[in-house]
Structures are given as structure tokens and as C-alpha cells.
N, C-alpha and C positions, 0 to 999 in steps of 0.2 A: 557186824561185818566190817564196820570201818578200820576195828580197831587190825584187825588180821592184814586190812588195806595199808596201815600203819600208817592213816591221817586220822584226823580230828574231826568233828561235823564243822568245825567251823570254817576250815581250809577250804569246804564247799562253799560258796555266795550263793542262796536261793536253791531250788532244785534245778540240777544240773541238766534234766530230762525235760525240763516244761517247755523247750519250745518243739518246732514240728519243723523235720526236714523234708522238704518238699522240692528237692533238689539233689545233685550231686554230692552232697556235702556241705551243703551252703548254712543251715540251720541247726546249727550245731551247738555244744555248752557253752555258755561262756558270750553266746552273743548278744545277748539281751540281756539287759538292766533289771532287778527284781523292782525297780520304782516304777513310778508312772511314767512311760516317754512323753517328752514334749518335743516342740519343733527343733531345739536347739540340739538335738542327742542323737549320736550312732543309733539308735535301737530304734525309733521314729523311722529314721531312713530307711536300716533293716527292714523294719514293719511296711514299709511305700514298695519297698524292692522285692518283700516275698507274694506282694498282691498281683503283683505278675505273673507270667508264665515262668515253670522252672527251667532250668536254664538243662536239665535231660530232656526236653523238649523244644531242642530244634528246630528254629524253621530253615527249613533249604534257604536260606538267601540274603544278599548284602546291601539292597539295594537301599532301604532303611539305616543301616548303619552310614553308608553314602550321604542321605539326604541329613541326615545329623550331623555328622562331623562337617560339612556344609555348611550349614546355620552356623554351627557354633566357629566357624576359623579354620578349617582341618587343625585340630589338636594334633592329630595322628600322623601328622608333618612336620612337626615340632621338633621333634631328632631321631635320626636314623635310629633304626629298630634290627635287633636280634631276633629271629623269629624261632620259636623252638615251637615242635612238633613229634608223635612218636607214640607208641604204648605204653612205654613202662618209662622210666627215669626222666619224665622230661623235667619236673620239680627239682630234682637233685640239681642235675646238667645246669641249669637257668641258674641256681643259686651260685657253683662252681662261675658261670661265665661273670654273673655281677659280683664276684667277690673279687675275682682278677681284677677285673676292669676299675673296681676300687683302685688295688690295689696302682693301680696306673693313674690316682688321682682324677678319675673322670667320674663328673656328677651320672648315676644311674640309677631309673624308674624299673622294677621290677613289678611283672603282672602273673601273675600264679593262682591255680586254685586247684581244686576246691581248699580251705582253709579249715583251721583245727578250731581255735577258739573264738576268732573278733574274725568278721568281715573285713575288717579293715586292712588283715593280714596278707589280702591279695592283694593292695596295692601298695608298693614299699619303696623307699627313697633313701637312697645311700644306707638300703641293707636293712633300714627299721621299719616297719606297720607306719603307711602314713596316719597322721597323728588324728585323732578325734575332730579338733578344729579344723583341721584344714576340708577332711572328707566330708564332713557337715555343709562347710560354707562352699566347698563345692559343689556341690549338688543342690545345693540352693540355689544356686547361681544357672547351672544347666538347665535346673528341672521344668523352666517356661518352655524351653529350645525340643525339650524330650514330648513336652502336651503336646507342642506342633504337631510333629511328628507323628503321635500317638492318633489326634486327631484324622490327620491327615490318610492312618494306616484307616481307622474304625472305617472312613466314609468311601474309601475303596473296598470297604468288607474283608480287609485284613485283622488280621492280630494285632495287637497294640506290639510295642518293641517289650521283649522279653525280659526275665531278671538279668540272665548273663551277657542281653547286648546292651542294658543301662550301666550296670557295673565297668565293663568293657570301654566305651566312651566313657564313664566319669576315671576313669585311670588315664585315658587320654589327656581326659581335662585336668586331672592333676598332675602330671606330668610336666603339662605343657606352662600351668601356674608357677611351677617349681623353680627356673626350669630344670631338666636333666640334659644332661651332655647324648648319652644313649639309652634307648628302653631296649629291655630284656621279655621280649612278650612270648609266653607260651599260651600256645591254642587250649580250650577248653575240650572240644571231643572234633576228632577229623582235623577240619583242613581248609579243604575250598570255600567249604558253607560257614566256616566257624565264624562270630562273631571278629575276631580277630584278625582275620586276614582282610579286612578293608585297610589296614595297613601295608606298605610296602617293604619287605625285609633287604635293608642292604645283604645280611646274611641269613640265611636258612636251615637251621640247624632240625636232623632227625635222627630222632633214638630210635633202641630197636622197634621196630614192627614185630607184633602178631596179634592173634584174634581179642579182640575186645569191644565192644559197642557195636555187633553185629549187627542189633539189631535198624542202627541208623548207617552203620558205612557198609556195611557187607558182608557177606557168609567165607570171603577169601581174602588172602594175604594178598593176592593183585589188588583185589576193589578195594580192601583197606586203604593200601598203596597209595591208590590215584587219588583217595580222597585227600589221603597227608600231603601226595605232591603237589596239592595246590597252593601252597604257600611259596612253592619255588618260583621265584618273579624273573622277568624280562632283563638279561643281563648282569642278574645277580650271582648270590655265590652260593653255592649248597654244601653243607657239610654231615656228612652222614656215619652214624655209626656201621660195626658190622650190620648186614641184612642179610634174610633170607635170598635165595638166588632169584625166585618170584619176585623179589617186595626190590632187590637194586636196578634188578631191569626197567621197572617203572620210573623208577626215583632217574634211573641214564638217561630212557628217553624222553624223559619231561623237560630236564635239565639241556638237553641237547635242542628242545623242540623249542625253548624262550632262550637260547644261548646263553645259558649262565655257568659258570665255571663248576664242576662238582668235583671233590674229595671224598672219599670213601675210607674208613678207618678197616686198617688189614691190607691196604694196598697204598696210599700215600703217607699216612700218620698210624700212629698207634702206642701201646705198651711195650716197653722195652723188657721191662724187670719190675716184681711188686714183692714187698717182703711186709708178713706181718710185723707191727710194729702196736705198741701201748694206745687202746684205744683208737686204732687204725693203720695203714699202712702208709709203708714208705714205697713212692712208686719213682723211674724213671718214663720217660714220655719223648716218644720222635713224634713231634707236632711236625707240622708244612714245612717250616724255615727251619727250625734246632730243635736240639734234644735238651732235654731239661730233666734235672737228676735231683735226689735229696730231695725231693718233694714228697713230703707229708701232709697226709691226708687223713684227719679226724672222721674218715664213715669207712665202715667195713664192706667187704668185697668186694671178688673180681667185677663185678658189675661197676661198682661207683670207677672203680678204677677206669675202667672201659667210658665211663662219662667221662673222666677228668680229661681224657685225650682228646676227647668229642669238645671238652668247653677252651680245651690247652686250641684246639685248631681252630676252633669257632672265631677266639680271639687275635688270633694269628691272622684269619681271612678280614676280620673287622679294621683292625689297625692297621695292618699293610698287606695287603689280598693276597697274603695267604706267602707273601716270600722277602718279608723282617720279622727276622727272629727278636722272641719278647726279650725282656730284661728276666732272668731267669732267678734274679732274689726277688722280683716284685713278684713272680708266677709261684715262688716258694712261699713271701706272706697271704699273699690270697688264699692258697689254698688252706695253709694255716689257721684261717681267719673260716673256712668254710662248715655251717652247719646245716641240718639236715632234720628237723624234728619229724617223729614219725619213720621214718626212713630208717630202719635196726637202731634204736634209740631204746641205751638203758635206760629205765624208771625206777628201778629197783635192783641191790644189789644181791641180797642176801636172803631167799634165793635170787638169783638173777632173773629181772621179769624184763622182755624185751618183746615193745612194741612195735610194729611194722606194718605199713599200708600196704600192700600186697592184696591188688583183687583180682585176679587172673591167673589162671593156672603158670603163664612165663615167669610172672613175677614172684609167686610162692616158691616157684622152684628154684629160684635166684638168691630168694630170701633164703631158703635154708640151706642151702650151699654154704654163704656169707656167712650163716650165724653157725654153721659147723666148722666152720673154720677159724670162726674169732673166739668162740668158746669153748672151754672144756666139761663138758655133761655127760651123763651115758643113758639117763631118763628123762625126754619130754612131757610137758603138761603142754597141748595147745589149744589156747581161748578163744574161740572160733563163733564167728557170725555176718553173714553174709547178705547184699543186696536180691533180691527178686529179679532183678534182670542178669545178674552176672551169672556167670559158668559156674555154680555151686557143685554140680560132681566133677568138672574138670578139677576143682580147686582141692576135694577133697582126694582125687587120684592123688595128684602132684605131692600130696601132704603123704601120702599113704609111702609114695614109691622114694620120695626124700628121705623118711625116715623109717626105713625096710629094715634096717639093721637093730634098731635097737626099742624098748619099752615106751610104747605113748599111747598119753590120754588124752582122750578131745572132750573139753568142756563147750561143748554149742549155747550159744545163747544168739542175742539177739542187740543191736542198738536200737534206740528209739526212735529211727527213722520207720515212717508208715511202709516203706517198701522193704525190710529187712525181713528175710527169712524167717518164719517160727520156727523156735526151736527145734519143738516136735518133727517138723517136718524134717530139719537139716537134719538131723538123729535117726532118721529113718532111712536117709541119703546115704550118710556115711556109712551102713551097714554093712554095706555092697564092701567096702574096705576095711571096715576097723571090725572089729572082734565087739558083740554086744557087751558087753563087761568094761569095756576100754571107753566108751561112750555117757558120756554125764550130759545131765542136761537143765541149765538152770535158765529160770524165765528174764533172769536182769542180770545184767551187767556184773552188781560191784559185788552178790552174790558168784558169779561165775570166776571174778576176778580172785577173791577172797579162798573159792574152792580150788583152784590152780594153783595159788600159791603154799597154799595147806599140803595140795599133793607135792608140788616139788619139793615142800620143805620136811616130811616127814624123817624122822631122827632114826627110824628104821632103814631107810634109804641114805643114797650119798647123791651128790653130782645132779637134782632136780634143776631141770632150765623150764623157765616159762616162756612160751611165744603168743604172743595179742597179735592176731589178722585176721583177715578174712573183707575186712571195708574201711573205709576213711572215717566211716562217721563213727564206724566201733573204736579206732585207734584214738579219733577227737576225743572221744566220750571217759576212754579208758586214762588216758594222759593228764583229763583235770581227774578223776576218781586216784589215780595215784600220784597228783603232786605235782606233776610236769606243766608249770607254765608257759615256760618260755615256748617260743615260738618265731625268734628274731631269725 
């Protein structure tokens, strides 16, 4: 199968599949060493931070992260922070604001996740994975300050502090090591409760809203809402994409209830003009202050576009609240400069295999919008495999009514995460939509991958496109099986 993958066995380190995600995405390929860890190693650390709680396991509350960043200094005061928030694009948008704000010469801490290959890839400094040494000796350094704590939670008959609120603080604390000029912090699920908002956001940026992690923020696009509006702080500044008409009314009165300034994209900023262009588009942009034109943008569609305006104003409210227009060739090299792994990310050309995290029915349906517009195909193959908590028939609707017009196959399979759909099962989902004949079903991965590409390349057919979605951990999984390391 590898050879149809058109890698080597050796391109793989170890089995790609040996570790256990027990988390959002947290445990993924790539992250653990096949050697023995010792104290000195990323994968030690990893191994200390997955004996925690995972981090889909929220606890409601910040009081813990308070009493830590405490002890240690407030880290998390160390430099004004960009707060991103939302359902779908906040990964993109976050990378879009820290590549500008490069671009303007300012040291910048970027906090993101869930990650594809190395843990380490959430926490990033001027744009790279901080480095193996540094996130080591950091967390050497914190991890007396974290037992307190941990202590201190056990003998109140709480929780210990969790995977994604130690990770959360040690970004803090590297940050603050570093130092950075400004952090880029996006929330991991919600808002008020998230680990992340023991921080203060000079600004507050939110992508679109709609349903996702019901199970912990809410069965509606209000409660989602209220839970994202918490990040909108006392005096601050809010910057928001389009919203549903439910989901702005929150996002107003929040903003109006702590007095903080809000912009709204569709009504103060926005897209001017976007023209396909060679591996992305060429877009113009009315941010807050000016409009900014000839900007090229290396990630495909309307969607990212609709970020770039979201990260063009974000930036506008940070460096001069929202009325000094940027320098318009540093807003041209940033965006330039902007990548996106995972995010409609060729891997493969010939046939064309394109991966994308897409776990939401919004987000599939955005996805294939983008990749019908940046490709020319007239038959999909789509590599499909999905988390146990997500919307699995909402996702497989969206695929169905996306691609109504023309020939597809859905290969379901599964990642090696304990919470991914079996096959079986997602194959008996999709029923309701796809035609039994049009439905394949392979037990792994790099078999599924290898059958996808087999159909879109058959010499009896023309114009075969592949699409990899359905979960972050399948897109992780699928990106080292076909080659794609990077991740910068």
C-alpha cells in the first residue's frame, strides 16, 4: 500500500499509529520518539501531560489557572495578547494575524491547537514550533509551581489542573522567557471557561459561529455565543467576522455590557474583490483605517478570504485601535509569507489528493465550496473518518448536498484515535445519502488512502480529485502517511 502512497517505509519513523489520542488531537504521529524518553525529551513531557485529564474534558473554571499563573509571575501579562475565538477558521485567522504582525517587525508568541505532528507545534515564536530545548527546560522549570497547584486542587477534592490548562500556562511561560512583543492566543473549545481566557485580550477576535462541541457549550448558536463572548474583556476591542443574526446580537450586547469597542465584518470592514490566482487568491481588503489591495493569499477560498479581513482588522485595532491604516506592502509580505497546513493543503499532485480539517458540517461545506473552485475535477473520491462526538450525519449531509452534481465515493475509514467512528458504523450512516455501491470501507488509514487514490487515478476515468476530512487526527495521520511534514 505504501508504494500506491508513493512513500517509502522508511519516510515513516517508528509506527505512526503507536501512540493513543486521548484528547482533541493532542496524540497524534509524529509525537513521540520510538527511543526510550528520559527526562531531558519532548516525549517524556508529552508522556507527564497525557496522564492528565484530556483536554475534551473541560472543567468549567479558571480559578486554577489564576492561582498558577500567580505563583509563577503572571506569565500571561508579559504582552498584550490577541484573543481569537469561533468555530471554524480560528487556526488560519491566528496564523494570518502573527504573520502580519511579523511582517511589522514585532516579536510574536502564537498558541494554537490541537497540532498535527509535535506537541510542540502549539506553541510558536516568530512563526516556528518552539524549539525542543526551550519547551523542555520550560516545563522543568514550571512543573514544582504546577504540583502546588495540583496539590492544592487533589485536597479540596478537585481535579488536578488538566492537559490543555498545563500546556496553556507553559506557553505562557514561554512566551514570557522569550520574550514576545505580542501573543496570538486562540481558545481551545468556547470561551469563558476555556483555559485561555485567564488572559486579558487587548483585542478579541471571533470567527464565524455555528454548532460544534454541543455537547459542552450548547444545543444553540445563542449559548454557543455567550460562551465565545467571554473573552470579550472590560474596555477592549472586539473584532468579528460575518455572524449569524442570533450569534451578533450576543457578541453586541456583551461588547456594549464590558464597553469595549466592536467591529463587525459586512458592516465596518470586509472583502472588497478576490480573484483566483496560482495556488490562491488575489484579494483587495476595506480593513477599519484603508483598503489594501494586491494582496496574495497562498490558501484557497472565500472562507480564508473572509479571515484575511478578520486578521487585516484585528491588526488595524492592535496597533492603532482600529483608525492607522497598516503599511500596505508589510500587509502584502505577511500575507505572502501565510501558511496553513491541514487547511485545503495539497499532498499530492497527480491525482490531486487534498487534505482538510473540516469537522463540522459549516466547515465541510466551506471546504468544498474552496476546493470546487480552486480545482478542476468532474469525479470525487472522499477519505472520510470521523470523531464520536462530532455531527457524523450532519457532515455526511453537507458532503452529499456539496457534491450533488457530479460522481463520488466515500472511502470511510477511521484514525487511531479511541474516539473515531468505526467504519462499519459511519458506512451505514452514510446510506441515508450515498448510494450503497458508492460507499467503500477500509479498517486503516493508509489502506483507505491508497484506495482513494487508486479510484481517482483510474486511466479509464479523467479529472479524479481526492479529499482527506472528516477529523484533525485523520488529517494529522494522513499528512505524515503521505509526506507532508511541515507544519511551520
Amino acid at each position: 500500500m505504501r508504494d500506491l502512497l508513493g512513500i517509502e517505509d522508511a519516510d515513516v519513523v517508528g509506527d505512526p499509529f503507536a501512540v493513543d489520542d486521548s484528547d482533541t488531537g493532542s496524540a497524534l504521529p509524529g509525537d513521540q520518539d520510538t527511543t526510550t524518553p528520559d527526562e531531558y525529551s519532548v516525549a517524556s513531557v508529552y508522556a507527564e501531560l497525557l496522564a492528565r485529564a484530556p483536554e475534551n474534558k473541560m472543567e468549567p473554571r479558571l480559578a486554577p489557572l489564576r492561582r498558577a499563573v500567580e505563583i509563577l509571575g503572571d506569565p500571561h501579562r508579559a504582552a498584550p495578547v490577541i484573543h481569537v475565538t469561533g468555530t471554524n477558521g480560528k487556526t488560519s485567522t491566528a496564523r494570518m494575524i502573527e504573520s502580519v504582525l511579523l511582517a511589522h517587525d514585532l516579536r510574536t508568541g502564537r498558541y494554537t491547537s490541537p497540532h498535527l505532528t509535535s506537541v510542540t507545534e502549539r506553541i510558536s515564536i516568530d512563526g516556528a514550533p518552539v524549539s525542543d530545548a526551550v519547551f523542555v527546560r520550560v516545563w522543568d522549570e514550571i512543573r514544582p509551581y504546577l504540583e502546588i497547584v495540583d496539590r492544592e486542587l487533589t485536597d479540596a477534592g478537585q481535579p488536578r489542573l488538566t492537559y490543555f490548562e498545563c500546556v496553556t500556562i507553559l506557553a505562557f511561560a514561554v512566551f514570557a522567557d522569550a520574550p514576545v512583543d505580542v501573543v496570538v492566543l486562540e481558545v481551545g473549545i468556547g470561551g469563558t471557561w476555556d483555559a485561555t481566557n485567564v488572559a486579558d485580550g487587548t483585542v478579541s477576535v471571533i470567527t464565524p459561529i455555528s454548532l460544534d462541541h454541543t455537547d459542552m457549550l450548547g444545543d444553540t448558536i445563542e449559548e454557543i455565543a455567550e460562551n465565545k463572548a467571554g473573552i470579550i474583556k472590560r474596555g477592549g476591542f472586539l473584532v468579528s467576522a460575518a455572524q449569524p443574526v442570533e450569534a451578533a446580537e450576543v457578541l453586541l450586547e456583551k461588547s456594549q455590557e464590558v464597553a469595549a469597542q466592536y467591529r463587525f465584518e459586512g458592516i465596518e470592514f470586509g472583502v472588497e474583490s478576490r480573484n483566483i490566482a496560482v495556488g490562491g487568491q488575489q484579494l483587495t481588503v476595506n480593513g477599519l483605517a484603508g483598503r489594501y489591495d494586491d494582496l496574495v493569499l497562498p490558501l484557497h477560498g472565500a472562507h480564508q478570504a473572509e479571515n484575511a479581513a478578520v486578521a487585516i482588522a484585528a491588526v488595524e485595532a492592535f496597533l492603532g485601535a482600529g483608525e492607522k491604516e497598516l503599511n500596505v506592502e508589510l500587509v502584502r509580505e505577511g500575507f505572502a509569507a501565510v501558511r496553513s497546513p491541514g487547511r485545503l493543503e495539497t499532498v499530492r499532485t497527480d491525482p490531486p489528493v487534498v487534505v482538510d480539517a473540516a469537522h463540522n458540517p459549516a466547515g465541510i461545506a466551506v471546504t468544498v465550496t474552496a476546493l470546487r473552485e480552486a480545482f478542476v475535477f468532474s469525479r470525487a473520491v472522499v477519505v472520510l473518518g470521523v470523531l464520536a462526538e462530532k455531527d457524523a450525519e450532519g457532515i455526511l449531509e453537507a458532503l452529499r448536498e456539496a457534491f450533488a452534481d457530479m460522481p463520488v465515493t466515500l472511502v470511510v475509514t477511521r484514525s487511531s484515535s479511541p474516539r473515531a467512528i468505526e467504519p462499519t458504523e459511519l458506512a451505514e450512516m452514510a446510506q441515508i445519502w450515498f448510494a450503497e455501491e458508492s460507499v467503500l470501507v477500509e479498517e486503516s488509514l493508509d489502506n483507505a488512502l491508497a484506495t482513494g487514490i487508486q479510484l481517482a487515478d483510474d486511466p479509464q476515468q479523467f479529472d479524479g480529485l481526492v479529499l482527506v476530512t472528516g477529523s484533525i487526527t485523520l488529517i494529522a495521520e494522513a499528512r505524515i502517511l503521505l509526506g507532508a511534514q511541515e507544519t511551520r
